[in-house]
Each structure stands twice: as structure tokens, then as C-alpha cells.
C-alpha positions as CSV (number, residue, x, y, z in Angstrom):
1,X,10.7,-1.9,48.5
2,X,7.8,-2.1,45.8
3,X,7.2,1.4,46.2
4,X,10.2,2.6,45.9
5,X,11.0,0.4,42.9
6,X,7.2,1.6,41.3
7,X,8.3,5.6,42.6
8,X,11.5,5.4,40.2
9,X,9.6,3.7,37.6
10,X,7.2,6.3,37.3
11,X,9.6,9.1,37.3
12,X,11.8,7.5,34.7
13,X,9.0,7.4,32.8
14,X,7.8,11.3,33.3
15,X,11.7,12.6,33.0
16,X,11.7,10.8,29.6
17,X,7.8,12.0,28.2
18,X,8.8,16.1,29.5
19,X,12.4,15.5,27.9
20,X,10.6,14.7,24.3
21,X,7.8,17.5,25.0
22,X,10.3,19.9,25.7
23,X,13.0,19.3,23.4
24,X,10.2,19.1,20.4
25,X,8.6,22.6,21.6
26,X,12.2,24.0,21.6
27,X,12.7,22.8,18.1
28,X,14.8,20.1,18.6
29,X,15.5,16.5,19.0
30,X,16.9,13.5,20.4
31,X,19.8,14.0,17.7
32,X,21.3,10.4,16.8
33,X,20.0,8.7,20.1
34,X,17.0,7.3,17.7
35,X,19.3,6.0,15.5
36,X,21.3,4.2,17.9
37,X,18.8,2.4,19.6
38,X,17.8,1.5,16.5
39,X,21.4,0.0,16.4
40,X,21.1,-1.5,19.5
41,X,17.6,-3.2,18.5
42,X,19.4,-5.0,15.1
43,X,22.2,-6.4,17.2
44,X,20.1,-7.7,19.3
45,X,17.9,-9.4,16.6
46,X,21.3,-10.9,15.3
47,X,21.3,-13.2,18.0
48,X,18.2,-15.0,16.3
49,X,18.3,-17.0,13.1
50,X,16.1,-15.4,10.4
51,X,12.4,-16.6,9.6
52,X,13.1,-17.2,5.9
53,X,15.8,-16.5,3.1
54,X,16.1,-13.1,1.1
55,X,16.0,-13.5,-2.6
56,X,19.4,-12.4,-3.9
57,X,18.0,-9.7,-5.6
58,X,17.0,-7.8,-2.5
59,X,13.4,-7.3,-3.7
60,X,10.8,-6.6,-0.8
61,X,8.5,-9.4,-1.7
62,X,10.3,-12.5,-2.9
63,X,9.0,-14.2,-6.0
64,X,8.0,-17.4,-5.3
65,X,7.4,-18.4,-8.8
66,X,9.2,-16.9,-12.4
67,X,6.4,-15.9,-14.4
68,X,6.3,-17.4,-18.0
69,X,6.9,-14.1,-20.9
70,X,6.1,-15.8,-24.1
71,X,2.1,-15.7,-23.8
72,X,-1.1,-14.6,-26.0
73,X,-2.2,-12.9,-23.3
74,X,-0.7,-9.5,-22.7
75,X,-1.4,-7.0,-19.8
76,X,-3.2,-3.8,-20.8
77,X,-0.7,-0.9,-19.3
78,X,-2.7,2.4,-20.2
79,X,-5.9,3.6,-19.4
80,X,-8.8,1.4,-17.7
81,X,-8.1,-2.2,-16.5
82,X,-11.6,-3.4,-17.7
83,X,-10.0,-4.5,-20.9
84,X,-8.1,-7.1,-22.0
85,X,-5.1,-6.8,-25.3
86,X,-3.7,-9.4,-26.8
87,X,-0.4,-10.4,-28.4
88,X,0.6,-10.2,-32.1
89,X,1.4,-13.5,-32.4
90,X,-0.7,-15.8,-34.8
91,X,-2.0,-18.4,-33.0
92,X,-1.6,-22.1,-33.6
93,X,-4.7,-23.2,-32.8
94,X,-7.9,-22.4,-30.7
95,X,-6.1,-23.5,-27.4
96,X,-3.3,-21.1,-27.4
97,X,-5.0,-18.8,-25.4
98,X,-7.0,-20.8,-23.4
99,X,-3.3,-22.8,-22.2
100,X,-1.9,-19.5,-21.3
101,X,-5.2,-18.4,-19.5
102,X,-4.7,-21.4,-17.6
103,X,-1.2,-20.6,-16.7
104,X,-1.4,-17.2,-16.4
105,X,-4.5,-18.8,-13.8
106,X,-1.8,-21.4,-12.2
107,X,0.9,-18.1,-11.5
108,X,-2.2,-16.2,-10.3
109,X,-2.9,-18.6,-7.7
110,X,0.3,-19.2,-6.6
111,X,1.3,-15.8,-6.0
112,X,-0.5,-12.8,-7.9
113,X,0.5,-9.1,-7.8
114,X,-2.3,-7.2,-6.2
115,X,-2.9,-9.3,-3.0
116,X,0.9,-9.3,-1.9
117,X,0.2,-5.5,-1.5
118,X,-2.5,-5.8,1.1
119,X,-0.4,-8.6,3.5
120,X,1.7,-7.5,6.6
121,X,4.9,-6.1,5.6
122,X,7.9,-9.3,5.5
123,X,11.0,-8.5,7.9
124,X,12.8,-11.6,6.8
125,X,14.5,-11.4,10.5
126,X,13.6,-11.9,13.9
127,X,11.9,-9.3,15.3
128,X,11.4,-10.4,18.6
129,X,7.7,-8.8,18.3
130,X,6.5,-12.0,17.7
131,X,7.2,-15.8,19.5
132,X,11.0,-16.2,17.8
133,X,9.5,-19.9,17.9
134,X,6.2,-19.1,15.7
135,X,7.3,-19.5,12.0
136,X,5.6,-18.0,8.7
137,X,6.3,-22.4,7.6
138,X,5.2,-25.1,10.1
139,X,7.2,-27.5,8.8
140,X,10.7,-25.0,8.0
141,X,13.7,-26.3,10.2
142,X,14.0,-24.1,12.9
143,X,15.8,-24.1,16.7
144,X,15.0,-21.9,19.5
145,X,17.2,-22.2,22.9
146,X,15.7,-21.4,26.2
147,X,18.2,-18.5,26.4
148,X,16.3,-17.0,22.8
149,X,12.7,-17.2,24.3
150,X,14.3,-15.7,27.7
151,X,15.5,-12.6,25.5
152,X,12.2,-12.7,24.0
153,X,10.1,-12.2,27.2
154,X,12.7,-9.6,28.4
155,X,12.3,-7.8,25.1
156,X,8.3,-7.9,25.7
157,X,8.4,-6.4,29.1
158,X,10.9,-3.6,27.9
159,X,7.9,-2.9,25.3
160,X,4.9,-2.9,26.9
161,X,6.3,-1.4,30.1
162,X,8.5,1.3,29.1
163,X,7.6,2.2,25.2
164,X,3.9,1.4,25.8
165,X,3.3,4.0,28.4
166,X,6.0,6.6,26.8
167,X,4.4,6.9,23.2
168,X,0.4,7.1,24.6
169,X,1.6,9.6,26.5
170,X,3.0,11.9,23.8
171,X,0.2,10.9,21.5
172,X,-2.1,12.1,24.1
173,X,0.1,15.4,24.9
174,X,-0.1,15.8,21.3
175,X,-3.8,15.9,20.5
176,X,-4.1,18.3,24.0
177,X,-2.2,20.7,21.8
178,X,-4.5,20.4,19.2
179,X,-7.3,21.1,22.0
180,X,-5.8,23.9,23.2
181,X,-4.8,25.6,19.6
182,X,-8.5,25.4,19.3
183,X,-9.4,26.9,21.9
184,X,-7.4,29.5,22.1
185,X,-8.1,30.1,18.4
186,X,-11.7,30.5,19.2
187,X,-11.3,32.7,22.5
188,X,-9.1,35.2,21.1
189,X,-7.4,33.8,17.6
190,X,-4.0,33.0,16.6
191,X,-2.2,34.0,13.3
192,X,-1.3,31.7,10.5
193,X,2.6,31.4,11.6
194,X,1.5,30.3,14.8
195,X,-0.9,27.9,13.7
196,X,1.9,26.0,11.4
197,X,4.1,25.9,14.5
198,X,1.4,24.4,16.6
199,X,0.8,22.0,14.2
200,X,4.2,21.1,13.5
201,X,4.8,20.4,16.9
202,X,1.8,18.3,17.2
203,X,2.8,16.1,14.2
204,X,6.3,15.8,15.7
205,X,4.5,14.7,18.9
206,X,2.6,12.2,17.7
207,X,5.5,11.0,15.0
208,X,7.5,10.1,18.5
209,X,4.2,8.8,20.0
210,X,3.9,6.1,17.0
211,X,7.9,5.3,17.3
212,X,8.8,7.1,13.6
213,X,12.4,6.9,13.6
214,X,12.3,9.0,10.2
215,X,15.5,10.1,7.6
216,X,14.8,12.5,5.5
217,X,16.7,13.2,2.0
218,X,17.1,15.4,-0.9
219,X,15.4,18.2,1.2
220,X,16.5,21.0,-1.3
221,X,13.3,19.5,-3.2
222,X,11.0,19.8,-0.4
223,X,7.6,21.6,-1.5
224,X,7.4,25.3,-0.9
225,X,4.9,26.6,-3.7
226,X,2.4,25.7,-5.5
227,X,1.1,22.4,-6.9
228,X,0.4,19.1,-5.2
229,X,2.7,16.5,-3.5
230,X,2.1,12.8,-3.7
231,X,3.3,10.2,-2.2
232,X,2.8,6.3,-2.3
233,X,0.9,5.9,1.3
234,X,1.5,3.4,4.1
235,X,-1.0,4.0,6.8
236,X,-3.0,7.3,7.8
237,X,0.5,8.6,10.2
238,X,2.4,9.2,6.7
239,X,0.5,12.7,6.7
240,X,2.3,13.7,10.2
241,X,5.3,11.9,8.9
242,X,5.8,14.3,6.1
243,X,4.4,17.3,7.5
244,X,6.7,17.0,10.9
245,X,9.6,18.1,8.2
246,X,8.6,21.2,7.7
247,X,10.5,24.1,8.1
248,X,8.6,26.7,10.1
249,X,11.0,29.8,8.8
250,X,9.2,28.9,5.7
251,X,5.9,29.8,6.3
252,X,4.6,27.5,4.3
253,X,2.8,23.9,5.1
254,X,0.3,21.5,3.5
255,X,-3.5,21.4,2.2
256,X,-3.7,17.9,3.8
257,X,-6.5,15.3,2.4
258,X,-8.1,12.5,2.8
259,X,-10.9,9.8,3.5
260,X,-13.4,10.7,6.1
261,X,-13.2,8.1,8.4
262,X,-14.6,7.9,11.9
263,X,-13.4,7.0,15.6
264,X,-10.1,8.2,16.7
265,X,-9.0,8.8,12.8
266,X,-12.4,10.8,12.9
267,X,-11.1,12.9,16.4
268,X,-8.1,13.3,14.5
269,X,-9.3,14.8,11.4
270,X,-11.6,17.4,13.0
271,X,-9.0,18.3,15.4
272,X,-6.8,18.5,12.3
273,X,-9.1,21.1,10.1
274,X,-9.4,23.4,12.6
275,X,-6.1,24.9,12.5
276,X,-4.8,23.9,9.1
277,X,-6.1,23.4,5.5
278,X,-8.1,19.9,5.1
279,X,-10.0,18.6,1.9
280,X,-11.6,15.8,2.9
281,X,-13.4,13.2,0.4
282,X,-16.3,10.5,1.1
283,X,-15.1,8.1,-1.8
284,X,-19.3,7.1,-1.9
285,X,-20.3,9.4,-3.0
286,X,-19.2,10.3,-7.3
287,X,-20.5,13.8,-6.7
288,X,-18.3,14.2,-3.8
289,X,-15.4,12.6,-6.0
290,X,-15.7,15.1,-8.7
291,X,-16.3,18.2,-5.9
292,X,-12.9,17.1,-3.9
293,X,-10.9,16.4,-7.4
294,X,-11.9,20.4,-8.7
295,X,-11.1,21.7,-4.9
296,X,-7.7,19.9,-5.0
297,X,-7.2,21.4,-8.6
298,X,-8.0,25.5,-7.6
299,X,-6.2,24.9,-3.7
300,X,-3.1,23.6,-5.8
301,X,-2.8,27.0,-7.3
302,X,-3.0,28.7,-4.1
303,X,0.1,29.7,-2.2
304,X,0.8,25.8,-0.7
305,X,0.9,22.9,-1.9
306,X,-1.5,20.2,-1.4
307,X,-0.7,16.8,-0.2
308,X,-2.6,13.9,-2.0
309,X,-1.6,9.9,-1.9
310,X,-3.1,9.3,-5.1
311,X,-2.9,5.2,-4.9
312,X,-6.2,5.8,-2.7
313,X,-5.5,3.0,-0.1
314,X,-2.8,2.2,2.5
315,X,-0.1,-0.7,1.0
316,X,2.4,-2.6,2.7
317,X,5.3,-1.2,0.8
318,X,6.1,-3.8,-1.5
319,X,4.1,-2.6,-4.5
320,X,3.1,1.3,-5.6
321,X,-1.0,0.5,-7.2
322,X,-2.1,2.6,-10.2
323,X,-2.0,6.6,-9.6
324,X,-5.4,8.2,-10.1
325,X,-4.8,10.7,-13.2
326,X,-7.1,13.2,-12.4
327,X,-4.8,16.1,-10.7
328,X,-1.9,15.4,-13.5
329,X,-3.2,18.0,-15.5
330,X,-1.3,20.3,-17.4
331,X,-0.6,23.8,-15.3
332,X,0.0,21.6,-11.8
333,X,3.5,20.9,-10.6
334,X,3.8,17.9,-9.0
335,X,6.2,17.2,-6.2
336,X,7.0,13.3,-5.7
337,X,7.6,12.3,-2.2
338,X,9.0,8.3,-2.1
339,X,8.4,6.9,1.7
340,X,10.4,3.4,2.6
341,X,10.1,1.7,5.5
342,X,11.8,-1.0,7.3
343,X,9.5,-3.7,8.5
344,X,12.4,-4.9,10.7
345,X,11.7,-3.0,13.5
346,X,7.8,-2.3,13.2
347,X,5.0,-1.8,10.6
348,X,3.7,0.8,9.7
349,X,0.9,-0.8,7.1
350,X,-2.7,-0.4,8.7
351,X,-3.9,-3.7,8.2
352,X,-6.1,-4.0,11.4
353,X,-10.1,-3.4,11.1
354,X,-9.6,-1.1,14.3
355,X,-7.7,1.8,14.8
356,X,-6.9,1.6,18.1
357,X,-5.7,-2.1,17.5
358,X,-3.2,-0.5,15.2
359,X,-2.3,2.4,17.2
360,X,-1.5,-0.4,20.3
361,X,0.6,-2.6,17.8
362,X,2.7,0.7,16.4
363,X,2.9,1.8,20.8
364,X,5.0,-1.9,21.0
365,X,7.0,-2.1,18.0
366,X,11.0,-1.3,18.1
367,X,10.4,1.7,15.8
368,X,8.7,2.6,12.5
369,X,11.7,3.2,10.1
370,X,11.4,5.7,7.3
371,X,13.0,6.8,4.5
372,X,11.6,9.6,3.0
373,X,12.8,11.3,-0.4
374,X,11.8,14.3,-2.5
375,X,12.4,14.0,-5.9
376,X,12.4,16.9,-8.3
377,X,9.4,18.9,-9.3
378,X,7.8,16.6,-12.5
379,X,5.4,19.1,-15.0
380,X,3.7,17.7,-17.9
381,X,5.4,17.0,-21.4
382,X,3.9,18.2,-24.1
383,X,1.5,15.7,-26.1
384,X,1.6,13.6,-22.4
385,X,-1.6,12.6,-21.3
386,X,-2.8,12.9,-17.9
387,X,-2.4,9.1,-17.7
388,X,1.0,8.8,-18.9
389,X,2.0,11.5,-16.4
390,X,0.6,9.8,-13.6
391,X,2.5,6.7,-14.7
392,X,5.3,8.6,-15.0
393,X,5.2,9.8,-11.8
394,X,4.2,6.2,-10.1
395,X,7.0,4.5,-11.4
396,X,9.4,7.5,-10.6
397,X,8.6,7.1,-6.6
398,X,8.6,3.3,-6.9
399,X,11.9,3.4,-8.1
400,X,13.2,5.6,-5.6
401,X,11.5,3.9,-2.8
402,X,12.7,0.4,-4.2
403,X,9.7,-1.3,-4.4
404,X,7.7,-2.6,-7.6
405,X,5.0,-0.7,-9.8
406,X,1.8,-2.1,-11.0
407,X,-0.6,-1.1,-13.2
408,X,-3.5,-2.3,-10.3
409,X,-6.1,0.0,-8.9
410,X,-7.1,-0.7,-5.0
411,X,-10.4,-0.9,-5.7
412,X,-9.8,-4.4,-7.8
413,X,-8.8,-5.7,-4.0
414,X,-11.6,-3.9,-2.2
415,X,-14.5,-3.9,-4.5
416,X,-16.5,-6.9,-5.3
417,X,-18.8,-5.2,-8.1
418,X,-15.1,-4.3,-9.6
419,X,-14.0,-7.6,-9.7
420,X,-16.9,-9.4,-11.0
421,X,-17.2,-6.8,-13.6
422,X,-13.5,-6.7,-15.1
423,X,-14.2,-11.1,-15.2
424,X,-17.2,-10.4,-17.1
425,X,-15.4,-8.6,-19.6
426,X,-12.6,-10.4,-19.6
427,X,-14.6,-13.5,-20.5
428,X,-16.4,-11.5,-23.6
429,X,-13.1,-11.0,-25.3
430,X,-11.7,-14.3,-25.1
431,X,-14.9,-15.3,-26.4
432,X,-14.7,-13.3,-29.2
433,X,-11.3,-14.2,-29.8
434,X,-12.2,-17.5,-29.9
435,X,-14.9,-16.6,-32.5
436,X,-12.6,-14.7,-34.6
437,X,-10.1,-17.5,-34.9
438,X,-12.8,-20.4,-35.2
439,X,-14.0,-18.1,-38.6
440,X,-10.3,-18.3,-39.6
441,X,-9.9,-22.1,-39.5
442,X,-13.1,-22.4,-40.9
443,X,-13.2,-20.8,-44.1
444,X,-16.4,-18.5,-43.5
445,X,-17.0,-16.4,-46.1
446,X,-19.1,-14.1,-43.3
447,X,-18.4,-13.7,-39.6
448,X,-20.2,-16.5,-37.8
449,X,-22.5,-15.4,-35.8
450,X,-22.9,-16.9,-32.4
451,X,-25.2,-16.4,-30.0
452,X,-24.1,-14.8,-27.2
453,X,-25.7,-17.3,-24.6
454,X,-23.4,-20.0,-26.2
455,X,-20.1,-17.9,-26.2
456,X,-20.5,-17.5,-22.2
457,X,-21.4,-21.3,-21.5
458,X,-18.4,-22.0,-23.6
459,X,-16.4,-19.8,-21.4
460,X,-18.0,-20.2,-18.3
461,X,-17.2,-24.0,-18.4
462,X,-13.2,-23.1,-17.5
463,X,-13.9,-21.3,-14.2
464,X,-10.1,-20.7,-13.5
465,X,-10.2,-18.9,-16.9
466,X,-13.1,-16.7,-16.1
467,X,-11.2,-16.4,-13.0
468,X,-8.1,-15.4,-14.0
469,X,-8.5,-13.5,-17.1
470,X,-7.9,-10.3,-15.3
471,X,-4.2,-9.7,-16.1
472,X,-2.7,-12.1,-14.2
473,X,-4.7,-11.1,-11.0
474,X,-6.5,-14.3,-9.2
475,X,-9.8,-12.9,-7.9
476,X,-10.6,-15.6,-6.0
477,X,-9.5,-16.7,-1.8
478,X,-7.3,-19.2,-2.9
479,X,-3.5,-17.8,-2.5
480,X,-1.5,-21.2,-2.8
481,X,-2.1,-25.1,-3.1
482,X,-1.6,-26.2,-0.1
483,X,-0.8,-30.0,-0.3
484,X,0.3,-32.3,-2.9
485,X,-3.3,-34.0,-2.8
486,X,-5.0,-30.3,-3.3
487,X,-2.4,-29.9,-6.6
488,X,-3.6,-33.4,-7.8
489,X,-7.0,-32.5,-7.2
490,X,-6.5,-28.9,-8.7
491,X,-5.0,-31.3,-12.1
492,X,-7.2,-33.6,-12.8
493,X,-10.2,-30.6,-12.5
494,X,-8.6,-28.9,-14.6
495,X,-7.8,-31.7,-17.6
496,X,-11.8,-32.2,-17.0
497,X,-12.3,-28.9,-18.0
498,X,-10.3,-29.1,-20.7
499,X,-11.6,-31.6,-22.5
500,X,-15.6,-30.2,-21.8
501,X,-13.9,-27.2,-23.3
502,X,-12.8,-28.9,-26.7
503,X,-16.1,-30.8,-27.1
504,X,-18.2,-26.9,-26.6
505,X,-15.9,-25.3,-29.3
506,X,-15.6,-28.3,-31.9
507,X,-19.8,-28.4,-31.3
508,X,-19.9,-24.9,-32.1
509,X,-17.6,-24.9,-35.3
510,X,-19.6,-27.5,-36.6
511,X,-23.2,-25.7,-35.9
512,X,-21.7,-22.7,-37.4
């Protein structure tokens, strides 16, 4: 009985692997079968209550808090982050600023923008990938019948013993076309046409290996020339995502790029560059920045274009980060590609230090739902510099993909030396702004001169300040108070910090 039961199994499994393989060499697909087990999977997830409330406005990422608008403090929107502007209001008196540092420092902590970008994607439902008994809030209201955690466990065999085994199969099958592209490409060589084709079909492979359920809109925009197409980036799978729509009749596919990594993205990657166009940057290395940003330039005005995710990191698809300018120049077409996803089923954000640890949780998720858009071709206006450009273009996929645009760089998130240096500077120009206005109230006749090792320790006495003087970004590991005692705590620190902070600038006024 077993092995007749295991027999059946096993060929259910094959029919439905050589199906796939042989409807994707053919050209084809599954037609709307994808998007009716995707159906299937939300009715079933109606049976559960949700994890927690959507805002009314729809927004990906809730707010938890509403950020206070009338401040001194005013958020730099153009060109490097490392500075700090402020409003054009006349202050009061010497603690204007340093009461909306300390708000802006309260808001920070409570929910910033730049971390919210780096934390699994929210699915505000049930996804039954997870215990529908676990909640994001221990202490939220919540019920769970036996007859809910039975669906559950049914749902978990259905993933890890029928879509686990399907999808490594056809990522496996995939990369052996890869292997054998290669090698036939060595023994006897194959032609450009039939190198796009093999690579198509080994992106359309792996796209069903990784569960993309993927719609694709405004195609009449798609990239066919020259230039370079960007798109705000999810995970290291967006590149098959988007090159999987290609049309073969064109003849014409991408200049793909990226970070060297290594392990199975490295396998990937050096399957990848044998059979179609790769740049590839070590972000290290500045020479090997500038080398990469001049070969992206020249291979833009080649015959294809050249796909780039200028945010330079994977996000979670609530927020677009900053757009590096560099390739907005002015003779490069740029092609905007938006990419949406719906966390519902799966997530496609690479949040995992491993690979493979992210490959297993994409193998027994529902799906990974995309939307992808092409917007129309953007050139540069005149007088537009290659920042504004690149803003122009960040805000125009963020729109289209719903989700919000900030004027944050990845590296803030990543980089310690970046953080600690933007604080630095942030803490010199309140200081000087300090100065400035202590000369005002004063009367000086000629600037006060302070030294600089007192501005600091006048600063440095406020650590939330220092902390959060980085427009509105907390750099520190604290995300939210906790408890009512950690908020008491968190007050009374702060009203001691205050009050040091009145004593060091009255003492200075009056040595001055």
C-alpha cells in the first residue's frame, strides 16, 4: 500500500516538473492556472482573522505615529545627506531647535523611515506560512480554533511535500540549461539568437522554480534600444523576473549587472556571463565603482539596454531609497521599470544572511506576486541635473509601484563609518547654529568665537540629539519603547539632559 501510494506520488510529481519544462521550452505557459491557485490560496486565508488592521489609506507600511510639520529642522532633499538645512523661521529662543531635535529624536525612535525598509515585508493577513496562532503583538486579542491550526498543518504538508520538491526541481533543470548552453557554446558555439532563447528559458525556469506568479503591464514600453532600465529591486530573482518577459522575435535582451557575491548567487552569476552580457561591480573597491559606472555608460549606447537597480540594495517594498545619479546623464534614455509585490502569499525581500536559507523560504511560500510596469522612456530636461533626474525618476517608479520615496541612501542602514560620520556633522551645525543665535541675543559686535572643544561637549551632552540629527533617521538599535517604565525612564533622562543642556549654553554666553 505505501508503495503504491509513494509510486503515484512520485509520478505526480514528475508529470507536473516535465509539464512546466515542456510547456516553457515550447513557449508557453500554465495560462490562468497560476492565477487561480492564487485564488484559491486567498479564500483559503479568509477563513483566518487577520494579524493586524490596515491603515485606511492603504499605505504598505502603516504609520504608527503622525509626524509633527511645523519644525526648525528641515530635511535636506538634493544632493548629499551629510548636511543638515534649516527652516526660515526666526527662532524664539536657543531651545527651538534643540525641542524639535528631540522630537524629531522621539518620532525617530518610534518609527523612522530608513529601517522599515530593511524588515520583512507586512501581509496584514494570515498567511498560513507561519503558526496562525504566533502574533506580530503578544498581548493583541486573538482566537485560534483547533479546526484553524488543522488547516494550518495541512497547508504545511501541501508545501513542503508537493511545492518544495516541484520548484528545486525546475531551479535545478534550469541552471542544467545554463550547463549545457555552455558547453555546447564552447564545443562547437551557438549564435546570439540562440543564446537569448536559452537564457530566456532558463530565467522562465527558475521564475517558476521561485513561485513568481508575475503580471506584466504597459508592455508597449518594454526596452528594445538603447539606454539603461532601472528598477527599484526586491531581492537578486528580480533580474530573471524582468528578463523572463522578453520577447525573443525581438532579438534583443539585457546587459544585466550587479554585486559580485559568492555561493550559489556566485554559481549563478558565472553561469550567467557566459551566455549573455554581465557588468559586474565589487562596491569595495572606488576604482572598481568608477570602472563599472563608465562601462554601464558606453554598453548603454550599444544596441541593448542595460539593466541597473540603482537603489544599490534589496528593500522590502515599502520604501524606493535614493537613486544613485551617476548614469542620469544627459544622452542616456532611461527606461523605468516599477515592480510590486504582494507579501500575502510570499516574500520576495532577501533578508536572510544565507542564500540557500532564502531560496528554501521562496520553495514554501504560496507564490511571489508581482506586478511589473514599464513606464515611458524619461530623457533629461534641459538645465536638469543628474540629481534631479534621478529623483525624478525614483519618485516616478514609487508612484507607480505604490509605495513611498525617500531621500535615504542604503549605505546609511549598512555602513557604520556613514552613520557615525553624517552624526558628526550633524552635531557641528547645530552647534553652529546655536553659536550664531547666542551672538544674536547677545549683542556681539564680533562673532563669538568658541572653541570648538566646547561646542561638541555642549552638544554631546544631548545624546538623542547627536543621535537623531540625521533627518529624522534614529541611528541607533532602539526601534520602539517598549513598556511604560522604559518611556518614564526614557523622560526623566531626557529632562536631565535638558536642564545640563541650559546650564552649558548659559555658561558659555556668559564666558563669551
Amino acid at each position: 500500500m505505501l508503495s503504491v501510494f509513494l509510486s503515484v506520488y512520485v509520478g505526480w510529481l514528475l508529470g507536473i516538473i516535465l509539464t512546466t519544462v515542456l510547456l516553457i521550452v515550447g513557449g508557453y505557459g500554465w495560462g490562468p492556472l497560476p492565477h487561480l491557485y492564487i485564488r484559491l490560496v486567498k479564500f483559503l486565508q479568509s477563513f483566518y482573522p487577520d494579524n493586524y488592521p490596515r491603515a485606511n489609506d492603504n499605505a504598505l507600511w502603516p504609520a504608527i505615529i503622525k509626524r509633527c510639520d511645523m519644525s526648525m529642522l528641515r530635511r535636506h532633499p538634493d544632493g548629499s545627506l551629510l548636511s543638515f538645512h534649516f527652516s526660515e523661521i526666526p527662532m524664539l529662543n536657543v531651545f527651538d531647535v534643540c525641542s524639535d531635535a528631540f522630537k524629531a529624536g522621539f518620532e525617530a525612535i518610534v518609527q523612522d523611515q530608513l529601517s522599515i525598509a530593511f524588515d520583512p515585508a507586512p501581509s496584514f493577513h494570515s498567511t498560513l506560512l507561519k503558526r496562525p496562532d504566533r502574533l506580530p503583538f503578544a498581548d493583541a486579542k486573538f482566537h485560534i480554533s483547533r479546526r484553524h491550526l488543522f488547516g494550518y498543518f495541512v497547508a504545511l504538508a501541501f508545501r513542503y511535500g508537493v511545492l518544495l520538491p516541484i520548484r528545486l526541481s525546475l531551479v535545478l533543470i534550469s541552471l542544467l540549461f545554463w550547463t549545457v548552453a555552455i558547453v555546447a557554446d564552447y564545443c562547437m558555439g551557438i549564435s546570439k539568437e540562440q543564446k537569448l532563447r536559452i537564457s530566456l528559458m532558463s530565467c522562465r525556469l527558475f521564475c517558476a522554480g521561485v513561485g513568481l506568479v508575475a503580471k506584466y503591464h504597459n508592455r508597449q514600453y518594454r526596452p528594445k534600444k538603447q539606454g539603461i532600465a532601472v528598477a527599484n529591486h526586491l531581492s537578486p530573482n528580480d533580474v530573471q523576473a524582468i528578463y523572463a518577459d522578453i520577447d525573443p522575435s525581438d532579438s534583443c535582451g539585457f546587459t544585466v549587472t550587479g554585486q559580485r557575491q559568492d555561493g550559489i548567487v556566485w554559481l549563478i552569476e558565472t553561469a550567467a556571463e557566459k551566455i549573455i552580457p554581465t557588468l559586474w561591480l565589487d562596491r569595495n573597491s572606488a576604482k572598481d565603482r568608477k570602472r563599472f559606472m563608465n562601462e554601464v555608460l558606453r554598453e548603454a549606447k550599444t544596441d541593448r539596454p542595460v539593466l541597473l537597480f540603482p537603489e544599490g540594495s534589496c528593500t522590502n517594498n515599502t520604501r524606493v531609497l535614493r537613486f544613485r545619479k551617476a548614469v542620469f546623464e544627459d544622452s542616456v534614455v532611461i527606461y523605468p521599470i516599477a515592480i510590486r509585490q504582494n507579501a500575502r502569499f510570499g516574500d520576495s525581500f532577501w533578508s536572510e544572511p544565507k542564500f540557500w536559507r532564502y531560496l528554501l523560504r521562496l520553495f514554501t511560500s504560496w507564490a511571489i506576486v508581482y506586478d511589473i510596469t514599464y513606464l515611458k522612456p524619461h530623457h533629461k530636461r534641459p538645465g536638469e541635473s543628474n540629481q534631479d533626474f534621478a529623483q525624478r525618476v525614483q519618485k516616478a517608479i514609487a508612484k507607480t509601484a505604490d509605495v513611498e520615496s525617500i531621500a535615504l541612501d542604503y549605505r546609511l542602514w549598512y555602513i557604520k563609518n556613514e552613520q557615525q560620520l553624517l552624526k558628526t556633522l550633524q552635531m557641528k551645525n547645530l552647534a553652529k547654529r546655536f553659536k550664531d543665535f547666542i551672538n544674536e541675543q547677545t549683542g556681539h559686535e564680533r562673532p563669538v568665537e568658541m572653541k570648538p572643544s566646547k561646542i561638541t561637549e555642549c552638544i554631546k551632552l544631548s545624546s538623542t540629539l547627536s543621535d537623531v540629527a540625521t533627518s529624522g533617521i534614529s541611528l541607533t538599535d532602539e526601534k520602539a519603547i517598549c513598556s511604560r517604565q522604559q518611556a518614564l525612564d526614557l523622560e526623566n533622562e531626557t529632562t536631565v539632559i535638558h536642564n545640563q543642556f541650559t546650564i552649558n549654553v548659559m555658561m558659555i554666553a556668559r564666558e563669551n
